[in-house]
N, C-alpha and C positions, 0 to 999 in steps of 0.2 A: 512460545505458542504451542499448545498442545493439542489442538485439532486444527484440521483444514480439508479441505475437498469434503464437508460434510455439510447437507443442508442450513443456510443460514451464515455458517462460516466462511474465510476467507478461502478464495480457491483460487486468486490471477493477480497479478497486477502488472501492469504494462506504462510503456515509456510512449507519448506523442512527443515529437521531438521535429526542429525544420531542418535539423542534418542526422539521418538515419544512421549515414556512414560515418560520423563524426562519433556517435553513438557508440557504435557497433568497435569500434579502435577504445575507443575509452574505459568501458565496463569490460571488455577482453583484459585490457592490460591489470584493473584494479581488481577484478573476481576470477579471471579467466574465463568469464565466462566465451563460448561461440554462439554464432548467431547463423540462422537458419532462415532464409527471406522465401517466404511462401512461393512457388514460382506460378501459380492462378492470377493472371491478370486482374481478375473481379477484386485480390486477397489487398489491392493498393499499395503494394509494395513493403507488406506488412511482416515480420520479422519475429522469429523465436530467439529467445537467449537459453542457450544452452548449459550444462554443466555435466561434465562426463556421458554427455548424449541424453540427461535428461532436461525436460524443460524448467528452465528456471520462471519464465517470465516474456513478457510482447516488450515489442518496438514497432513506431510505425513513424509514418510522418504528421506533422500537424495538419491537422484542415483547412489551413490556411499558414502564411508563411508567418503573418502581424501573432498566428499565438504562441504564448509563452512556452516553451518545452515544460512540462509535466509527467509526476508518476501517478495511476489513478490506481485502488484497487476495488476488487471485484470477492463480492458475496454469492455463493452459492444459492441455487433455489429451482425446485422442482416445477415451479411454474411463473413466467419470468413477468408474464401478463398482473397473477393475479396479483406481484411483490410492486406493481406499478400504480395498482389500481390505490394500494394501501400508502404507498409514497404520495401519493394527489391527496386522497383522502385525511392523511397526518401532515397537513401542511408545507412536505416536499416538491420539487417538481421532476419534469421528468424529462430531458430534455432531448434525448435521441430513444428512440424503439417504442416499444420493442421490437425488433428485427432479427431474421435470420441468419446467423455466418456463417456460410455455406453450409455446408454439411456439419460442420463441428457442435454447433448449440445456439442457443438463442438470448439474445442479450441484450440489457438497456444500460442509456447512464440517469444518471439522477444528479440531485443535490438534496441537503437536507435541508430544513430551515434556517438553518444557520450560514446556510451557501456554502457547506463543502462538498463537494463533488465524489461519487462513487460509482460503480457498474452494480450489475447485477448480470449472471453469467447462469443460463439453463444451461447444461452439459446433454451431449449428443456424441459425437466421434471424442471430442476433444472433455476430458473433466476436471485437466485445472492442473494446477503444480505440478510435475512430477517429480520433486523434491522439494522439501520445506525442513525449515529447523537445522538445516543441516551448516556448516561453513560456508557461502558462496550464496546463498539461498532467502528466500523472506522467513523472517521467522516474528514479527510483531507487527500492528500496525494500530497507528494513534493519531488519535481527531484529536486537535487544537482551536478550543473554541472558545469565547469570553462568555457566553452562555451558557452554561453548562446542565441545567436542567432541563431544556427542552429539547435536546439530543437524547436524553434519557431515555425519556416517555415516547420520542421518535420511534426511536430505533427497537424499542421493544415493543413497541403496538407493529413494525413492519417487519422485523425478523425474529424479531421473540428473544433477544438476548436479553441476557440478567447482568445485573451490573452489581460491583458492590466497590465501596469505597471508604481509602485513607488517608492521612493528613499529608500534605503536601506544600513541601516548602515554609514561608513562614507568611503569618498573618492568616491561619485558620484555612487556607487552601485546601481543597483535595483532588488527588488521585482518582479516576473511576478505573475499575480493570473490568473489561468486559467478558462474559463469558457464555459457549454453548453447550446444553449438555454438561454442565459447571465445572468446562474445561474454559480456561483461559485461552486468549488469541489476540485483545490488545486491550487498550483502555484509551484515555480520555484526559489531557492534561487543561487547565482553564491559561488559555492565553495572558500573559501578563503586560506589563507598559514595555516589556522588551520589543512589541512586534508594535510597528509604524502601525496606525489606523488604517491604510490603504488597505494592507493583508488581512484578510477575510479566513474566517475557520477553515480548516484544508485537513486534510488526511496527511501523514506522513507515515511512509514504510520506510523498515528497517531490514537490513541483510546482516544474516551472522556469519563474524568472522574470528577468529582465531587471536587473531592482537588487532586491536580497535587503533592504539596508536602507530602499527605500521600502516593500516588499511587508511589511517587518516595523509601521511604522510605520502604515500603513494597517490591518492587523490590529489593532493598539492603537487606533486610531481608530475600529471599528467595534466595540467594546465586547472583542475577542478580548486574548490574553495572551502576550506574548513571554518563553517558558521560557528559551530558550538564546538571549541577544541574538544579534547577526548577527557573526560569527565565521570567519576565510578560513582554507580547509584548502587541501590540495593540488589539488581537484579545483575549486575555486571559492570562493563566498562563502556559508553558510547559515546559516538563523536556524532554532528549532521554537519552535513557534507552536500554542496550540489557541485556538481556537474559543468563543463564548460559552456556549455547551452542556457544552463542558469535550473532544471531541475535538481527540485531538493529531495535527500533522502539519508538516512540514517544508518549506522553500521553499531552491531552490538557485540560485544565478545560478554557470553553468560558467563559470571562468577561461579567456579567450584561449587559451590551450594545451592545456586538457583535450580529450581526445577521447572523453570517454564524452557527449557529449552528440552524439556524430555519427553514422548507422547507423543509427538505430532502426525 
């Protein structure tokens, strides 16, 4: 990922989860990250992940206990109204905001047409990572959808990203990488017969890490579950991985030659 906290692009991503402190022990032991729990009663018990004191990322609890733990992320935008009005407009919906959090910024969630779920984050006190790209940190983030075209024309009539795309896998597949400012930050894989019909497009983030197959192994060792063992693509080596609560998320160790882990 070579931009982020810039209009359009990614700038947050956060954990809903029905064990916050389950959470909080978990990602400590796999990233080190710390966690910082808002003490503002209004904040709902809501949670920073930490990394050397800078913020990696949210935690909080689910809205209910029946939902599934998830990681959501979040687009930057200078006005969070008018990126909502353009989500209705392109076939999206929009299911929580716009609203105010607290003093920090202002923020909605969405889905695309395709039903994957995203934020959308005005910055105010708070503007988003204060770390990316780094070991420990988000450094990619990838829609998985069976539809692959009309996430395209979505998402660049509502944040203006360009996309451009290569073959992938076999049987004439592609790749899309997305990009702002014709800086990359994640792309676009077409869902295959690997994922049950129930699973619906979703976002998946990724954390970079150092060695993919010890960060995988340590997730196993902390009660978590490695979906896709540790597997070397072009850009590096990554494993996905979720979580004891059942949130999935991805860890990538960049190859020597990659340069999307430079820039960001």
């Amino acid at each position: 990922m070579r931009i982020s906290n810039a209009p359009s692009a990614p700038c947050w991503a956060d954990l809903s989860t029905p064990e916050p402190a389950a959470a909080h022990r978990f990602y400590g032991a796999l990233f080190g990250w710390e966690t910082w729990v808002v003490p503002d009663p209004a904040a709902g018990g809501y949670g920073v992940f930490q990394l050397g004191g800078a913020a990696v990322g949210g935690v909080g609890p689910t809205a209910a206990e029946d939902r599934p733990a998830a990681w959501l992320p979040y687009f930057q935008s200078a006005g969070a109204d008018a990126v909502t009005a353009r989500v209705e407009g392109n076939g999206g919906t929009v299911t929580l905001g716009p609203e105010d959090v607290l003093e920090q910024g202002r923020m909605a969630l969405c889905a695309d047409p395709t039903g994957a779920a995203f934020g959308v984050w005005q910055p105010r006190e708070r503007p988003g990572f204060g770390v990316a790209n780094e070991p420990g940190s988000f450094c990619w983030f990838e829609l998985a959808a069976r539809d692959t075209a009309r996430p395209k024309d979505f998402y660049a009539a509502v944040f203006g990203w360009a996309s451009r795309s290569r073959p992938f896998g076999a049987g004439g597949s592609e790749y899309t990488e997305w990009t702002v400012s014709d800086q990359p930050f994640g792309g676009m894989a077409p869902m295959s017969g690997a994922f049950p019909p129930s699973v619906r497009a979703h976002w998946l983030v990724y954390v970079a890490v150092d060695d993919c197959d010890a960060a995988a192994a340590r997730c196993a060792r902390q009660g978590g579950d490695v979906l896709v063992p540790p597997t070397t693509v072009e850009p590096g080596r990554f494993s996905v991985l979720a979580d004891p609560q059942g949130a999935v998320f991805a860890v990538l160790a960049f190859g020597a030659l990659s340069d999307l882990g430079r820039g960001a």
